[in-house]
N, C-alpha and C positions, 0 to 999 in steps of 0.2 A: 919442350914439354916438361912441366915440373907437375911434383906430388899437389895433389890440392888444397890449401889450408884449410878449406871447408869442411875436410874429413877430422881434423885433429880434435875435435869434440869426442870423436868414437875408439880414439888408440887404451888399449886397454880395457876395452867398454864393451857392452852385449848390448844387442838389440835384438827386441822382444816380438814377439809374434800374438796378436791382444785382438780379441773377438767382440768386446762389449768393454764399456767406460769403468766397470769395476775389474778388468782385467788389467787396464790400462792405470790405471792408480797402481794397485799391486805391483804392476810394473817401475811405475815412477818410484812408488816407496823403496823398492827392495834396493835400485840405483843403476836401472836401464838408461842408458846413456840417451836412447831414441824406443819408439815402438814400432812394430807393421802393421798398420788397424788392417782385416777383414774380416768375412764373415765365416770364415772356417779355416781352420786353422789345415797345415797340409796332411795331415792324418784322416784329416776329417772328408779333406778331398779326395785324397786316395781309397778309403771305403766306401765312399757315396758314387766314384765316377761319373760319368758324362760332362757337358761340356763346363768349366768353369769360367767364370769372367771377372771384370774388375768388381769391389764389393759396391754396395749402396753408396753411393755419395753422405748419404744422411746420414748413415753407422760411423761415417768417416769424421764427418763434422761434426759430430757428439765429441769423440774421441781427441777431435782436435784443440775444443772448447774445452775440455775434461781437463787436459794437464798440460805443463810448459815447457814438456821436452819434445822435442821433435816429432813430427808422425809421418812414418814412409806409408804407400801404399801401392798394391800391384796392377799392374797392366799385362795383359799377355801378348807376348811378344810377333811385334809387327800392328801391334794397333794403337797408332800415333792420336786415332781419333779417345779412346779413352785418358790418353794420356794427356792430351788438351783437356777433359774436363778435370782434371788431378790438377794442373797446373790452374783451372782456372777457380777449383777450389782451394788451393795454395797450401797443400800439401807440404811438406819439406824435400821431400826426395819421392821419388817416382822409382818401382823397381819393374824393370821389362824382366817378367818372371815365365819358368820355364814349370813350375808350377801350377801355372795358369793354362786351360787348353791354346793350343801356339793361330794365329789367328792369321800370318805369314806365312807361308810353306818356306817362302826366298828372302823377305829381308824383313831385318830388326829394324828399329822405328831410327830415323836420323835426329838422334838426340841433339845434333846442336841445333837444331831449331826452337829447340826451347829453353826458358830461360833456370830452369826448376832442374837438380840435376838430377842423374840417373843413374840406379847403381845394375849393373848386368851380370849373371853368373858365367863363369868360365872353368872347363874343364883342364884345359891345359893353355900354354904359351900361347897358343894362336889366335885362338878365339878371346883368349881375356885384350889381347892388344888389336884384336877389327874390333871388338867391343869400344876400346879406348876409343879408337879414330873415328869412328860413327859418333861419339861424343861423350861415350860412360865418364866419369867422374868418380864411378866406387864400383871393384872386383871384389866378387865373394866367388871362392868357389861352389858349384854345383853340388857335391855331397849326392844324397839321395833323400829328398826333404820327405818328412812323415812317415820316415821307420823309425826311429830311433837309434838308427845303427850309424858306427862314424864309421866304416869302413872307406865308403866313395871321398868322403870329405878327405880323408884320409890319404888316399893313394890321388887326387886332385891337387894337392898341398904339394904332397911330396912331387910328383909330374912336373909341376911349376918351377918346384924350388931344383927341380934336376936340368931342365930347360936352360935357367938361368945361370947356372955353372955352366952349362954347355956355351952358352952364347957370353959369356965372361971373358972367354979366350980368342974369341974368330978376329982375324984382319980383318978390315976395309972390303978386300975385294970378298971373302967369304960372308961378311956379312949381305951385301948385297944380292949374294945367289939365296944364301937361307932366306932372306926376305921375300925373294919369289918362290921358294920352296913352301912357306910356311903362307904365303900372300898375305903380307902382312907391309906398313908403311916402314922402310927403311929406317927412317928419322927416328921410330918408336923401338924397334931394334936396339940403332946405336945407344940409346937412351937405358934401354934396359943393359945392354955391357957395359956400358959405362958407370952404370950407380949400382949395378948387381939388384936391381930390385924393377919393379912395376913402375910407370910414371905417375900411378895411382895406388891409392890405400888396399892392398890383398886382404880381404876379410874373408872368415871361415862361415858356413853355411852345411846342413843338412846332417839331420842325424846325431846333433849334440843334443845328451838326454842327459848328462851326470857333471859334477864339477870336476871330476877326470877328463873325462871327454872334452868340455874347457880348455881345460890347463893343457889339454893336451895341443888342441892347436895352435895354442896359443907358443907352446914351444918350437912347434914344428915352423916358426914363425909367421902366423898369422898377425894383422895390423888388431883385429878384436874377430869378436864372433858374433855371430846372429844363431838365436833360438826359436824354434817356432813351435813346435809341437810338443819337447821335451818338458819345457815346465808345466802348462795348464793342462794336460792329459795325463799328470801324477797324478801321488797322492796327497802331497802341500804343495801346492803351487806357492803359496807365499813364500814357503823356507827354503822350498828347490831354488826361489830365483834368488832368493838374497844371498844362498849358498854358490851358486855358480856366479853371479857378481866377484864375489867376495876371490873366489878359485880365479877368474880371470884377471883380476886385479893384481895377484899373488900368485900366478901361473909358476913361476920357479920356485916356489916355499913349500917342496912335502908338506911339512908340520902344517901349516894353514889348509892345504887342501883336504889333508886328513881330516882334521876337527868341525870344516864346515859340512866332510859327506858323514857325517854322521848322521843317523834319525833320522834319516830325509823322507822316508815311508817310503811306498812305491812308486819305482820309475814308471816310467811310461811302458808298456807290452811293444816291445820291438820284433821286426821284423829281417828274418836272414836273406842277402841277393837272392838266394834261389826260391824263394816263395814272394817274390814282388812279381806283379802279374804287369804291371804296367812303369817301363821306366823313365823318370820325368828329366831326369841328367841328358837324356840324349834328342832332348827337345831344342 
């Protein structure tokens, strides 16, 4: 099992979260690597609750025609049937999202049946690698999408990259009990000691509002970031994005991330763990 070359478009790169074709420009302009087209961004969904599902086909294919960077879009997770029409719209990436109301109580969609890849959220080790074997092709961690807050994304990152020194050191015969410990495919184990990393790209997710928050996961070693709610529920979405481009591009350069969070207007109104009423991480 190797990293996938498919992902090397997005190292160092954001992907954007784009509700309508003029979001989806703004995106392409400021230098989003890919977009998520739906119809409400995760903020939007966490104010409104009930049930969510995949966006309109036809908000999609606007967005698709719109621009010529990539367009992921979501499925909620266990519904293989929406994700046939993504694929048979020809989507770029397919995300089985936990953001989505979950549509499987028991199982995620077996991704290798298709041919479109899929990027799945994970909280820690174990779930980012049954993710892998079902057939993901791109890990983001979970965060807590549509607060603003990087906390979850935060303490997600870090869980991972602490897993990964854990299992850097195990023998032969320890790896194979933590495999049944953690039920997980051995093969993908030895894979992760052996390269000290994922057999797939770790991208950050949930709760990046500022080009601190960026740079930040981007230290904490994330492969790039996804934004969803943080830019277009500012108060410039155009200069919030070209600024968090620009911070994740230059994650290690203080002096650049300085100068680009300047004047950004207002962030988006975030929200603290204990006033989320509903949490979409543990979907």
């Amino acid at each position: 099992m190797i990293e996938k070359n498919i992902n090397a478009q997005f190292e160092k790169k954001v992907i954007m979260d784009v509700m309508n074709v003029e979001q989806a420009k703004i995106a392409e302009a400021a230098g989003a690597s890919a977009v998520m087209a739906l119809e409400r961004v995760p903020a939007d969904i966490r104010a409104a609750g009930g049930v969510s599902r995949m966006s309109d086909p036809k908000m999609i294919e606007e967005i698709m025609n719109a621009v010529k960077i990539p367009v992921m879009a979501k499925v909620r997770i266990g519904h293989f049937v929406e994700a046939q029409i993504l694929e048979a719209l020809g989507v770029d990436y397919i995300d089985e999202s936990e953001v989505l109301t979950v549509a499987d109580d028991y199982n995620h969609i077996d991704k290798k049946k298709f041919k479109t890849p899929f990027v799945c959220g994970a909280r820690n080790i174990s779930e980012a690698l049954r993710r892998i074997s079902e057939g993901a092709s791109m890990i983001r961690t979970k965060g807590e999408a549509g607060t603003g807050n990087i906390v979850q994304a935060v303490r997600h990152m870090r869980e991972i990259n602490r897993e990964i020194q854990r299992i850097s050191v195990l023998t032969d015969d320890e790896i194979f009990s933590y495999a049944k410990e953690l039920t997980v495919d051995v093969n993908l184990l030895k894979y992760v000691r052996d390269n000290k990393k994922l057999p797939v790209a770790n991208l950050s997710a949930g709760g990046v509002a500022t080009p601190a928050d960026s740079a930040l996961m981007m230290q904490l070693g994330a492969y790039g970031v996804f934004v969803g709610s943080g830019i277009f529920k500012s108060g410039n979405p155009e200069k919030r994005a070209n600024a968090i481009v620009k911070a994740v591009e230059n994650f290690d350069k203080p002096e650049i991330i300085l100068e680009v969070s300047k004047d950004l207007g207002e962030a988006m109104v975030g929200i603290n763990e204990d006033e989320i009423k509903e949490i979409f991480e543990n979907r």
